[in-house]
matplotlib code that plots the C-alpha trace (Angstrom):
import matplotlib.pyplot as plt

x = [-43.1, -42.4, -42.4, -44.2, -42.6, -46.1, -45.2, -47.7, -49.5, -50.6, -54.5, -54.8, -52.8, -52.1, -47.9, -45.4, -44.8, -41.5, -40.6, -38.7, -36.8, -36.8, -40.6, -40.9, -44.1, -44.6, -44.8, -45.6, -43.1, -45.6, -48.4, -46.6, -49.2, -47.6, -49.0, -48.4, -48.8, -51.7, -53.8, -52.1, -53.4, -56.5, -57.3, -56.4, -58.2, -61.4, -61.0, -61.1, -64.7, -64.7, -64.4, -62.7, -65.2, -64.0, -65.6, -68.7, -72.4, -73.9, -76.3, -73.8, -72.4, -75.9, -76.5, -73.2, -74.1, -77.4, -76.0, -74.0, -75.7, -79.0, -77.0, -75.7, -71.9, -72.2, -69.3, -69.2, -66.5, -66.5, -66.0, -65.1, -68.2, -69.7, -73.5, -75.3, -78.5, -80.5, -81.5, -84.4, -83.7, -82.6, -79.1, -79.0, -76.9, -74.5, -76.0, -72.5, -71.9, -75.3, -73.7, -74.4, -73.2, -72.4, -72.6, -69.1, -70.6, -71.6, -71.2, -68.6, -70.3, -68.2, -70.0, -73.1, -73.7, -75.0, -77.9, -79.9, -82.1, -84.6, -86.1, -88.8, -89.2, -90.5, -89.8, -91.7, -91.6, -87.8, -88.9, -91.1, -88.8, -85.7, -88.2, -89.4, -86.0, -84.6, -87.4, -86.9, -83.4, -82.6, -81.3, -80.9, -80.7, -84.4, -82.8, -81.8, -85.6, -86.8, -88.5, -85.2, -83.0, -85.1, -86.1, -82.4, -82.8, -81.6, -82.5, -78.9, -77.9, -74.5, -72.3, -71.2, -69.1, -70.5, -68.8, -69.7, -66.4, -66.3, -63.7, -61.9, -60.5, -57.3, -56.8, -54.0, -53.4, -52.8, -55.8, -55.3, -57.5, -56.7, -57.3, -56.9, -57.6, -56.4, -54.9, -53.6, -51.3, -51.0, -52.9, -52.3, -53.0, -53.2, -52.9, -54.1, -53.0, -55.0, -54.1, -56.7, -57.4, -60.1, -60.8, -63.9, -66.0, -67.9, -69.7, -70.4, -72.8, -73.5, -70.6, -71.0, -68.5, -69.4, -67.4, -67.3, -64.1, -66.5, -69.0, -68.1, -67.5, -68.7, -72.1, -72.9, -72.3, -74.6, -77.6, -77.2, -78.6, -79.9, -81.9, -80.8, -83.4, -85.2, -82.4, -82.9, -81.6, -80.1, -82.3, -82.4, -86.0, -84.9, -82.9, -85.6, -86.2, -83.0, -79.3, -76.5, -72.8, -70.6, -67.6, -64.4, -62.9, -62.1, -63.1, -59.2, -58.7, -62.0, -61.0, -59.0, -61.8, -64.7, -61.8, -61.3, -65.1, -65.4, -62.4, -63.5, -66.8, -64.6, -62.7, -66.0, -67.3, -64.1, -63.3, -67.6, -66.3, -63.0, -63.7, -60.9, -59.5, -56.8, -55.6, -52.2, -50.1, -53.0, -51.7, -54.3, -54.5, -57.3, -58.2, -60.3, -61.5, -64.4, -64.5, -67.1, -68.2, -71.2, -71.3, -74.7, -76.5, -78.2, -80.5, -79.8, -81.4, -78.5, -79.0, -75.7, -76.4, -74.1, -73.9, -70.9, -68.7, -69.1, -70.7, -73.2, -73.9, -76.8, -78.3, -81.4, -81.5, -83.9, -85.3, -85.5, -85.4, -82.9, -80.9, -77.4, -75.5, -74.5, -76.8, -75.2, -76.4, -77.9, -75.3, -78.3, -81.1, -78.4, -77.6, -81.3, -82.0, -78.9, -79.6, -83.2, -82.3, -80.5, -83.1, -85.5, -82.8, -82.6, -86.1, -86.9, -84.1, -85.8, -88.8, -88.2, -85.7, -88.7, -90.6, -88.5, -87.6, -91.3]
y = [-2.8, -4.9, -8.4, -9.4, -13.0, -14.5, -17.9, -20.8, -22.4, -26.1, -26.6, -28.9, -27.5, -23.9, -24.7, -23.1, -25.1, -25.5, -26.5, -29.7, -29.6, -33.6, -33.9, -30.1, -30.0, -28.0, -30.5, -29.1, -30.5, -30.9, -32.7, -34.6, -33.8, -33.0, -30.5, -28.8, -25.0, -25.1, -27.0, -24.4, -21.7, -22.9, -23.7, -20.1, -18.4, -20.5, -19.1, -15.8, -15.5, -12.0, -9.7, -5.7, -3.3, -2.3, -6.4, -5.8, -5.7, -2.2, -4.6, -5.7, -2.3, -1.3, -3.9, -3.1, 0.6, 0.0, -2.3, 0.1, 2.8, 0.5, -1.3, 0.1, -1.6, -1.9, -3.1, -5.0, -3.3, -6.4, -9.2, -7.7, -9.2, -7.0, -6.9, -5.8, -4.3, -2.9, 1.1, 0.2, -2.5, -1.4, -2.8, -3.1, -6.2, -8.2, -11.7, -13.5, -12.0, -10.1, -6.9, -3.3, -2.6, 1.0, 2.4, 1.6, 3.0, 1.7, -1.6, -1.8, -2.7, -5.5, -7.3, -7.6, -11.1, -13.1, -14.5, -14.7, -17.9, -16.1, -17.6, -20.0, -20.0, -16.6, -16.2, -17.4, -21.1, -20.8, -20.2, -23.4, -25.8, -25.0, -25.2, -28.5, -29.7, -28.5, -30.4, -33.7, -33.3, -34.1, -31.9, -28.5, -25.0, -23.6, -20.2, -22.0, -21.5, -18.4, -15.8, -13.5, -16.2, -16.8, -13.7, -13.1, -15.8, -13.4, -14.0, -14.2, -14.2, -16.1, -15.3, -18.5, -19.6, -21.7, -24.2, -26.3, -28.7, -31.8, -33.7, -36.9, -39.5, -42.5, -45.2, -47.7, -50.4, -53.8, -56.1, -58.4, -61.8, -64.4, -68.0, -70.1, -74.1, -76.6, -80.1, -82.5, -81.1, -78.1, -74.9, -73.6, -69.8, -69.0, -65.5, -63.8, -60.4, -58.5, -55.4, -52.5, -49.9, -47.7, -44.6, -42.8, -39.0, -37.1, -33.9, -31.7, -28.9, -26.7, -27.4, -24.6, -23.0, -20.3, -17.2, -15.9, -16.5, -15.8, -19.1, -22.5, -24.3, -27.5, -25.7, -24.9, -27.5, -29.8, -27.8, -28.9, -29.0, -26.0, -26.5, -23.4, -24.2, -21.6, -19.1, -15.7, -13.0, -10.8, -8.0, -5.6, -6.2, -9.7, -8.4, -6.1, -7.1, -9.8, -9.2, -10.1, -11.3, -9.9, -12.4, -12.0, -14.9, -14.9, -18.3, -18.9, -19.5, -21.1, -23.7, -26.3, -27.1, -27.2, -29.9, -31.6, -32.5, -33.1, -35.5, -37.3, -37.8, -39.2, -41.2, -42.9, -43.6, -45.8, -47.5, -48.7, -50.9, -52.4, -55.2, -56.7, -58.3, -55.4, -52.6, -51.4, -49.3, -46.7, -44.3, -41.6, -39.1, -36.2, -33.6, -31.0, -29.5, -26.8, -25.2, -22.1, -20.0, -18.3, -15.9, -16.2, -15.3, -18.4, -18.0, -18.8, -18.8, -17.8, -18.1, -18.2, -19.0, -18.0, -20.5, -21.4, -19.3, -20.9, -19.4, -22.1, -21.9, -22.8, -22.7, -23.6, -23.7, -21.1, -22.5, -26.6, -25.9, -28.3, -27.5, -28.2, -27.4, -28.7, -28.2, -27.8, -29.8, -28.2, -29.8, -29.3, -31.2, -34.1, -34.2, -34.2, -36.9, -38.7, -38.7, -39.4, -42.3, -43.7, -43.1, -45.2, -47.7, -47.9, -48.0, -51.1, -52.8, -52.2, -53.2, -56.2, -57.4, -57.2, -59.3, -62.2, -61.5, -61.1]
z = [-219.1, -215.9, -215.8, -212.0, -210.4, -209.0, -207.2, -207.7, -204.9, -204.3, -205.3, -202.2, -199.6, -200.5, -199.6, -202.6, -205.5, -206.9, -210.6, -211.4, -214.6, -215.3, -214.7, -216.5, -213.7, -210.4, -207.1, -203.9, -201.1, -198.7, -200.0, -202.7, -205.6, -209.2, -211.3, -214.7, -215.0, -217.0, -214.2, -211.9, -213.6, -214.0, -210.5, -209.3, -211.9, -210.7, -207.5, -208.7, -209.0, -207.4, -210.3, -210.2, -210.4, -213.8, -214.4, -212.5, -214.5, -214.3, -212.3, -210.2, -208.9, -208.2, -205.8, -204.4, -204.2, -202.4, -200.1, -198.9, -198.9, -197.1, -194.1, -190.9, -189.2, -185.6, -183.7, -180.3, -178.2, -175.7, -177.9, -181.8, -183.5, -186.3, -186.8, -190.5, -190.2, -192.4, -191.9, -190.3, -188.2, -184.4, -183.7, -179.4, -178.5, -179.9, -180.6, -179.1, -175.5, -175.8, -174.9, -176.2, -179.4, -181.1, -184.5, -186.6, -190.1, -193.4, -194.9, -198.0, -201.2, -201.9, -198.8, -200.9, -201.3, -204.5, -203.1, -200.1, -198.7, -196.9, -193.0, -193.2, -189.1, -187.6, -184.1, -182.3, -184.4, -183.6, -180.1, -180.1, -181.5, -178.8, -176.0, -177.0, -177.7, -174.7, -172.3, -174.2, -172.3, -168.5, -165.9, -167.8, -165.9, -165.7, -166.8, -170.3, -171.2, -168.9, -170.8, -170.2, -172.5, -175.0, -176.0, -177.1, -179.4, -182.8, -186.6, -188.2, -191.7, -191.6, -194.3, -196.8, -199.2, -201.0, -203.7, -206.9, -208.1, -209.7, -208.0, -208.5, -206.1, -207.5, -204.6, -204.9, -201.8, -200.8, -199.0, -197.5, -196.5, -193.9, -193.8, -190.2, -189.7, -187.8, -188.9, -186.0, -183.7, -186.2, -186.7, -190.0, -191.8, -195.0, -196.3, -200.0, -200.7, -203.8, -205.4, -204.8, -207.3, -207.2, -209.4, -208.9, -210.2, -208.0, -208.7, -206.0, -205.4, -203.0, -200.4, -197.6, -195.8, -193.1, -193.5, -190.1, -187.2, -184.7, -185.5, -185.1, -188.4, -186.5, -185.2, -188.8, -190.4, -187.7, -188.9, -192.3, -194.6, -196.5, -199.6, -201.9, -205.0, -202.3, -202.7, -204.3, -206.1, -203.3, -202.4, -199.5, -197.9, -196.7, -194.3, -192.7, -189.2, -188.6, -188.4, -190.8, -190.1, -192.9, -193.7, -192.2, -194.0, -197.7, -199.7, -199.9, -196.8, -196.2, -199.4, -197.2, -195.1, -198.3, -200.1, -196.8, -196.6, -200.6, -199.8, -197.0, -198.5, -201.3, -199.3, -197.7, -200.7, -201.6, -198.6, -198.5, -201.8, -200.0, -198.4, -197.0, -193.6, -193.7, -196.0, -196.2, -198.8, -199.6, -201.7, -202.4, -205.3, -205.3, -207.5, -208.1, -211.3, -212.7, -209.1, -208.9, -206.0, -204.7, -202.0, -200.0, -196.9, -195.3, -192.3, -188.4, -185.5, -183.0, -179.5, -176.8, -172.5, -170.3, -167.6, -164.8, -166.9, -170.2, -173.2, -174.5, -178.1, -180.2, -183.6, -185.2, -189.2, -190.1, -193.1, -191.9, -187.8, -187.1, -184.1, -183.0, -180.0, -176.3, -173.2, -170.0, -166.8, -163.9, -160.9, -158.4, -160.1, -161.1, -157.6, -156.5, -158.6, -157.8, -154.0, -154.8, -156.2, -153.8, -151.2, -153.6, -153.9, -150.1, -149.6, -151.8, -150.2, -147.0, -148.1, -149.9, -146.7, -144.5, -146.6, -146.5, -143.1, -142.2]

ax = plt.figure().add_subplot(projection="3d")
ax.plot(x, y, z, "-o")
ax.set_aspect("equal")
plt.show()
């Protein structure tokens, strides 16, 4: 029998946790926050919602099984990306740098995601709502919306972790209020200073995190949000006819940035009920409890424009069609209408000079 050292981590920033004999709890140098083991323990084993196979539901390793067997890896030898497909589904750019792409091999069963929310928008819909969002803007390149672009507009299920916690949010600081009047030759300020405690409880559900390096977190989380009472069971027909991204980042790593959101929301939430003329000496003490994990597939529609040597970026949320990303300005027709301008300028000048000179 071997005993196996296994160092504790900080909940909050993943940093190494050290015991302290005269608190007889672990606190993590970094961050500052105090814990005992059992909350430790606790907090790793909820994110541990990834079970062995010897764990799994018969259930469970035949969805893995069919995933597997069903889906085709291609790999992007230009850029790295990795595309899912389904058998039937022809795989002949990559939807990134929208270059070829070749056969890798088959998917690993433990890819197979929980649950699926499948597309609302068809194509052409998708099509529709860039093309009218990209008119109601000034002085894009023609070729963002040309026939040629658009039609590599792709159908994209982006991988997600997805998180349920109910978190918990202790604020301690010192506001402070300000007074000023004047009396005869003297001006006179009076200042009140009022301890600040807040303590509030918020439950959270559905906090998405994208689990792919090769998307921007920022881009997916502008497209928000996604309503998953529409989510299913994952099954293999939704991914006939689109593409899938399979996760490249494990819901460990992707934790800081769900509790940074959860926490800021938090933190919002608090400072909306301080209403002071200035706030010092915030001390602030989060937790997170009761966290669970889902793995799902949500849908995009993925669209990048090359243009001056930049990559543009877009995505339109395939269930609610709300797009996010950046146009880029066309430098002739800003400059047309720049010079035009100034030529109408000129001309009114004219014009109204020879009236009052006429």
């Amino acid at each position: 029998m071997s005993n196996e050292a296994k160092q504790l981590h900080c909940p909050y920033c993943n940093a190494d946790l050290k015991f302290f004999p005269q608190s007889q709890n672990f606190t993590c140098e970094y961050c500052k926050s105090e814990f005992t083991e059992e909350e430790v323990k606790e907090f790793q084993q909820n994110l541990d919602d990834i079970p062995e196979n010897d764990e799994l539901t018969q259930d469970d390793i035949n969805r893995q099984t069919q995933f597997e067997e069903e889906n085709k890896l291609y790999s992007c030898p230009s850029c790295g990306a990795e595309i899912v497909s389904d058998a039937n589904t022809a795989a002949s750019f990559c939807y990134y740098c929208h270059n070829p792409v070749i056969l890798k091999g088959r998917v690993e069963g433990k890819f197979a995601p929980a649950k699926v929310l499948p597309f609302s928008l068809d194509h052409d819909k998708a099509v529709d709502t860039f093309k009218t969002w990209a008119k109601s803007k000034l002085f894009i390149p023609k070729d963002l919306i040309s026939n040629s672009q658009i039609e590599k507009m792709t159908g994209l299920y982006v991988p997600f972790w997805v998180a349920n916690a109910a978190t918990s949010t202790h604020v301690e600081a010192t506001g402070t209020n300000y007074r000023h009047w004047t009396s005869g030759d003297y001006r006179y300020t009076e200042r009140s200073t009022y301890k600040i405690e807040r303590d509030i409880s918020v439950q959270y559900t559905g906090v998405p995190g994208d689990g792919s390096q090769k998307i921007e977190d920022a881009l997916m989380e502008a497209i928000e949000p996604f309503d998953y009472t529409q989510a299913k069971p994952f099954e293999m027909a939704y991914l006939s006819g689109f593409f899938a991204d399979k996760y490249d980042v494990e819901k460990e790593k992707m934790f800081p940035r769900i509790k940074e959101r959860m926490f800021n929301n938090n933190r919002d939430i608090v400072n909306a009920t301080i209403h002071y003329q200035s706030v010092s000496g915030k001390r602030e003490n989060n937790k997170i409890e009761k966290l669970s994990w889902q793995y799902m597939l949500l849908p995009v529609w993925f669209m990048t424009f090359n243009y001056k040597g930049k990559t543009w970026e877009y995505a339109i949320n395939g269930q609610s069609g709300k797009i996010a990303g950046e146009l880029p300005i066309s430098t002739p027709k800003l400059l047309f209408a720049s010079i035009l301008s100034s030529v109408l300028v000129a001309a009114a000048t004219f014009f109204i000079g020879g009236f009052f000179l006429g």
